[in-house]
Structure formats: C-alpha cells, structure tokens
C-alpha positions in Angstrom: 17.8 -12.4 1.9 15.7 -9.6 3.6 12.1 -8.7 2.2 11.0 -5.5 1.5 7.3 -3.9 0.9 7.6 -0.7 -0.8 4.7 2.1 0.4 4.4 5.7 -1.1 1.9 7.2 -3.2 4.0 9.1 -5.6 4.9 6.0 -8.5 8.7 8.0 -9.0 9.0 8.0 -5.4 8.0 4.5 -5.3 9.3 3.2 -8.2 13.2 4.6 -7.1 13.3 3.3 -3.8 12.6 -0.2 -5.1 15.1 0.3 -7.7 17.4 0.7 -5.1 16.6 -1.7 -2.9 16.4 -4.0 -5.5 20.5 -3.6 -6.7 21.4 -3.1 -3.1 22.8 -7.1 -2.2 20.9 -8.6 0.3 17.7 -7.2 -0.4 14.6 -8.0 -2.7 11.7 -5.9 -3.5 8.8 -8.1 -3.0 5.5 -5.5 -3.4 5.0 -2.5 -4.2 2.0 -0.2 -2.8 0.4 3.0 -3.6 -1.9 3.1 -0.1 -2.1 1.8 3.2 -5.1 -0.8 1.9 -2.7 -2.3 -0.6 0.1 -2.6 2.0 -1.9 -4.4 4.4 -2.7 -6.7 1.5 0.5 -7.3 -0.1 1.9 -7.9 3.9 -0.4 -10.7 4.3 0.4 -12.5 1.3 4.0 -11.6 1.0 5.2 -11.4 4.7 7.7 -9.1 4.2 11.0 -8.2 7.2 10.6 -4.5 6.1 8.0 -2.7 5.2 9.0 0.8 3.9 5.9 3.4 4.7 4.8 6.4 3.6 2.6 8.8 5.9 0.7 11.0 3.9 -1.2 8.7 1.3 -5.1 8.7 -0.1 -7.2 6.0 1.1 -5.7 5.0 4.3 -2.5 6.5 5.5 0.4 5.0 6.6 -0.2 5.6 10.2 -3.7 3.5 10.0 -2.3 0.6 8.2 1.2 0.6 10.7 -1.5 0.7 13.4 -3.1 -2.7 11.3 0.3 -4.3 10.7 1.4 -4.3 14.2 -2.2 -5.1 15.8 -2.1 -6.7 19.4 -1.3 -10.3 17.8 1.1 -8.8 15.5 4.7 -10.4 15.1 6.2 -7.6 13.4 8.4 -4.8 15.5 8.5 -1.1 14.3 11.4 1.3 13.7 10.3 4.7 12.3 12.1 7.2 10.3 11.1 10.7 9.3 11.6 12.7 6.4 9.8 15.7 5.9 9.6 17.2 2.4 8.7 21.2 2.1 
C-alpha cells in the first residue's frame, strides 16, 4: 500500500484529491495539509511515499517545506509536476 500526504490550501481542492486517492486501489490517504508547516509535520509523524504539494500556499509555501523534506540527510527523492491554473 503506497502513502500519500495530501498538500493545498484550497479545502475542495484538498478535500477531492484525497477522495480520489483514497478509492484509487493501492493507495491510502494518510494526512491531509493546508500549509507547508503542517506538511512537514504530518511527514514526520506519518512518513508518507508521496507527498502531493501545492506551490502557492500561506505560511510557508510548498517550495520551502520541499526544500525541508528533502534536506541534505533526507531519504526522500522528488518528482515534480506542474499545473498552472489562470
């Protein structure tokens, strides 16, 4: 079963990609995070294979807390995808 951390600050956003994830076999939701603060959090306790980042986000962007989860000591490997919204 693959982990998944869910990141966006928009709760539909959010709140749909989990619900996808979550009836997709295979997968299991296992946080859910409105900033890049909570991510980091929820990453240390949960330890999840994927985490699923937003950029753009209040508090500390997704950029920053990317930069935190894959620090020099950092286990994790990073595939990015982009989708730009008008």
């Amino acid at each position: 079963m693959t982990s998944v951390l869910v990141v966006d600050d928009h709760v539909l956003i959010r709140a749909g990609l989990a619900a996808l994830i979550a009836a997709a076999p295979g997968l299991t939701v296992v946080g859910e995070a409105s900033n890049g603060r909570e991510a980091i959090a929820l990453s240390e306790e949960h330890h999840p294979d994927v985490v699923l980042m937003d950029i753009r986000m209040p508090d500390m962007d997704g950029v920053a807390a990317t930069r935190h989860l894959l620090g020099p000591k950092s286990p994790h490997h990073l595939c990015l995808l982009g989708i730009c919204l008008p």
